[in-house]
C-alpha positions as CSV (number, residue, x, y, z in Angstrom):
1,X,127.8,92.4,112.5
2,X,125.3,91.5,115.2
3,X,122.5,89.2,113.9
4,X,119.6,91.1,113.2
5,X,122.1,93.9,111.6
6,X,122.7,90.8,109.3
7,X,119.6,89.9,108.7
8,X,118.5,93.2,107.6
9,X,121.4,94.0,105.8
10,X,120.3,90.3,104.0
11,X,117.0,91.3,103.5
12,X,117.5,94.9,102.3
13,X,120.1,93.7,99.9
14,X,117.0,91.0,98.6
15,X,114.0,93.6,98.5
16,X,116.6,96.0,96.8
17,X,117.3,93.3,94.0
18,X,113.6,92.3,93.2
19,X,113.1,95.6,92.3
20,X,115.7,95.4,89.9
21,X,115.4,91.8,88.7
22,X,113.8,88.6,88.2
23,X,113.6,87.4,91.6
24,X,114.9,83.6,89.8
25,X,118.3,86.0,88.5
26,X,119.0,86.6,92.7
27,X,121.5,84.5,94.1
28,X,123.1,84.2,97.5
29,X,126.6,85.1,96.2
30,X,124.9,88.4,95.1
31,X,123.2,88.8,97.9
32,X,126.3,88.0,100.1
33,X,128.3,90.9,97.8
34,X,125.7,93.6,97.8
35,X,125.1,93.1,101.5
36,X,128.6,93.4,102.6
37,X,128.3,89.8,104.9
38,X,130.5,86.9,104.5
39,X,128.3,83.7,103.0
40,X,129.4,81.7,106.0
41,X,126.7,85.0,107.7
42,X,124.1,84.3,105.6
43,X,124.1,80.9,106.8
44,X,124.0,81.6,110.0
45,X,121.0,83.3,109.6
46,X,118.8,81.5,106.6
47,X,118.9,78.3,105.0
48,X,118.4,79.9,101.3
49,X,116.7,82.5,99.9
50,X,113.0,81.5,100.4
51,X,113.9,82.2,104.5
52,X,114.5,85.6,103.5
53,X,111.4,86.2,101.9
54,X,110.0,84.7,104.8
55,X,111.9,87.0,107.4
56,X,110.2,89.8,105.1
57,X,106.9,89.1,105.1
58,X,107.5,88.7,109.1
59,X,108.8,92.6,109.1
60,X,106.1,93.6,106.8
61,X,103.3,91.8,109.3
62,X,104.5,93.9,112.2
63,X,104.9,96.9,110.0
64,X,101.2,96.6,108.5
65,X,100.5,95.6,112.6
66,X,98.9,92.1,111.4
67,X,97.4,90.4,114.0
68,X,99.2,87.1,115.0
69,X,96.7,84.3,113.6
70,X,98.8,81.5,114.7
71,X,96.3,81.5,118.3
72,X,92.8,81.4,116.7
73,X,90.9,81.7,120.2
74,X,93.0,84.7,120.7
75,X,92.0,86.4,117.4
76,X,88.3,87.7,117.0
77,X,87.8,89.5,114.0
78,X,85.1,91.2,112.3
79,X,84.8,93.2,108.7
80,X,84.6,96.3,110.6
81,X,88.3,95.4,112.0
82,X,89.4,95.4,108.6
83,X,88.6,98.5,107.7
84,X,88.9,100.2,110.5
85,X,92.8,99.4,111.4
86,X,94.2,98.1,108.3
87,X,93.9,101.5,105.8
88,X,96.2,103.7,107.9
89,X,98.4,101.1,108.7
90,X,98.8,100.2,104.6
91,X,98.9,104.2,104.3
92,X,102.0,104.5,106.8
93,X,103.8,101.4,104.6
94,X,102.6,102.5,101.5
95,X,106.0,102.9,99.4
96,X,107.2,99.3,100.7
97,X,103.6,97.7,99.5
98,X,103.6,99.4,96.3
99,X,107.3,97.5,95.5
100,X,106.1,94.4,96.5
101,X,102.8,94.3,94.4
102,X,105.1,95.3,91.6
103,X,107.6,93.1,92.0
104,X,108.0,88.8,92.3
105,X,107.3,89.3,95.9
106,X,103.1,90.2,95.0
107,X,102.8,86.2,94.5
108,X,104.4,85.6,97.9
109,X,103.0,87.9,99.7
110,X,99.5,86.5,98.8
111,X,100.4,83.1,99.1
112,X,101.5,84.1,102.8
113,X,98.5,86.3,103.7
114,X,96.2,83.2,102.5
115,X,98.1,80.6,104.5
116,X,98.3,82.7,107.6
117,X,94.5,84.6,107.7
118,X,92.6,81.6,105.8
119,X,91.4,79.5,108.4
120,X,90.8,82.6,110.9
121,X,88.7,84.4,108.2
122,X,86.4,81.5,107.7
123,X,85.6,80.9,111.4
124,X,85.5,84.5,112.2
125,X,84.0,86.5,109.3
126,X,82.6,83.5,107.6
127,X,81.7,81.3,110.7
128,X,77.7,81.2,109.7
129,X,77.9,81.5,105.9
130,X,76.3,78.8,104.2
131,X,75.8,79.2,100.0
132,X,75.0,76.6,97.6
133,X,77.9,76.9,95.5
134,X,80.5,78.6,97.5
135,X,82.5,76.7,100.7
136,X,83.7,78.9,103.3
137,X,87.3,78.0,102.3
138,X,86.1,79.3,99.0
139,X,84.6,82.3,100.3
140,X,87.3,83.4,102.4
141,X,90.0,82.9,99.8
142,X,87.8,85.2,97.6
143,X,87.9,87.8,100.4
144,X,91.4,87.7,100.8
145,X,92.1,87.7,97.1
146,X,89.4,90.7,97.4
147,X,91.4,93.0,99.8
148,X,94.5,92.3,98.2
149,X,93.5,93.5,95.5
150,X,91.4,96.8,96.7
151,X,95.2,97.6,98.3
152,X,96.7,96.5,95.3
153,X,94.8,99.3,93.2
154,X,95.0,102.2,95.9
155,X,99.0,101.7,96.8
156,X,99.4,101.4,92.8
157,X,97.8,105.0,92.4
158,X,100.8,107.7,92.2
159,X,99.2,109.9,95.1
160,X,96.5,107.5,97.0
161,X,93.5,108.9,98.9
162,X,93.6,109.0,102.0
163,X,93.0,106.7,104.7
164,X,89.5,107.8,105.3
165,X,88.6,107.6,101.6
166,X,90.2,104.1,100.8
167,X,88.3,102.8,104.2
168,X,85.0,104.1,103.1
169,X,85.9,102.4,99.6
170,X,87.0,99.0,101.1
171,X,83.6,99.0,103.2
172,X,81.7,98.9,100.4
173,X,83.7,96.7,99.0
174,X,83.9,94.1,102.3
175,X,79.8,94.6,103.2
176,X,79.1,93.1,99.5
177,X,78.3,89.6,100.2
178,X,80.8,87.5,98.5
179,X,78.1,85.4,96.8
180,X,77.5,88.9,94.5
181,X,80.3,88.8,93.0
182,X,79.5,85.4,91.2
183,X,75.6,86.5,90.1
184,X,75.6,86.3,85.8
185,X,73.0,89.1,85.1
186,X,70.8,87.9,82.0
187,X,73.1,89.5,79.3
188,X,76.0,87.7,80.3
């Protein structure tokens, strides 16, 4: 088997399994038997299984079309980016999304999205926001931790709007300022 025919076979055989278990109850020998490759191929192409999870968030970026943020001057990003590109391309990869927000991979996956958009959300989106109580760090993981969870709820939904519909949705959701979402009314 070629390698990237590994690889995928590797990390169709993992994806496959935390649907069906506990990602802690997946091993490598499982993996090795379920994907047909020796172990010595495994090896060859990942270390252990956190690798593979890694290699699927990297085919999920390019599926979603993520921009790259590892070149920051490269990247300039504004709300209206969000919800402009990112709805049909979470439409197109809806089936995939909705396995991993309902599987062991959901924690991942955020984790992931936080580490690699973080730092370019706060100096694109968040580059002049000043609050009192909320740092920018703060404020952007809020965002993030916003979007994922707008996503979350429309790929959970047994037949999703549309594209048009969750965009005008996550609009209102992204033009709230972020500071809203932490004002106590007087009853609370």
């Amino acid at each position: 088997m070629k390698t990237t025919a590994s690889k995928d076979a590797i990390a169709n055989a993992f994806f496959k399994q935390t649907c069906e278990r506990h990602i802690s109850e997946i091993t490598i020998s499982g993996l090795v038997e379920s994907s047909g490759i020796s172990r010595q191929t495994f090896y060859n192409n990942f270390t252990n299984l956190y690798d593979v999870i890694i290699y699927l968030e990297n085919i999920l970026d390019e599926k979603l079309n993520l921009p790259n943020a590892s070149n920051f001057s490269e990247i300039s990003l504004s709300i209206q980016d969000i919800y402009k590109y990112l709805p049909d391309n979470i439409y197109k990869n809806r089936k995939i999304l909705h396995k991993i927000y309902t599987t062991d991979l959901r924690g991942f996956w955020l984790v992931h999205i936080l580490e690699k958009y973080k730092e370019v959300i706060q100096n694109t989106i968040f580059n002049n926001f000043e609050s009192p109580t909320l740092t920018k760090n703060d404020a952007a993981t809020i965002f993030i931790h916003t979007i994922i969870a707008a996503i979350d709820d429309w790929v959970s939904k047994p037949i999703p709007e549309n594209p048009e519909t969750f965009s005008n949705t996550l609009k209102a959701i992204l033009e709230t300022p972020v500071i809203n979402f932490f004002e106590i009314g007087e009853n609370d």
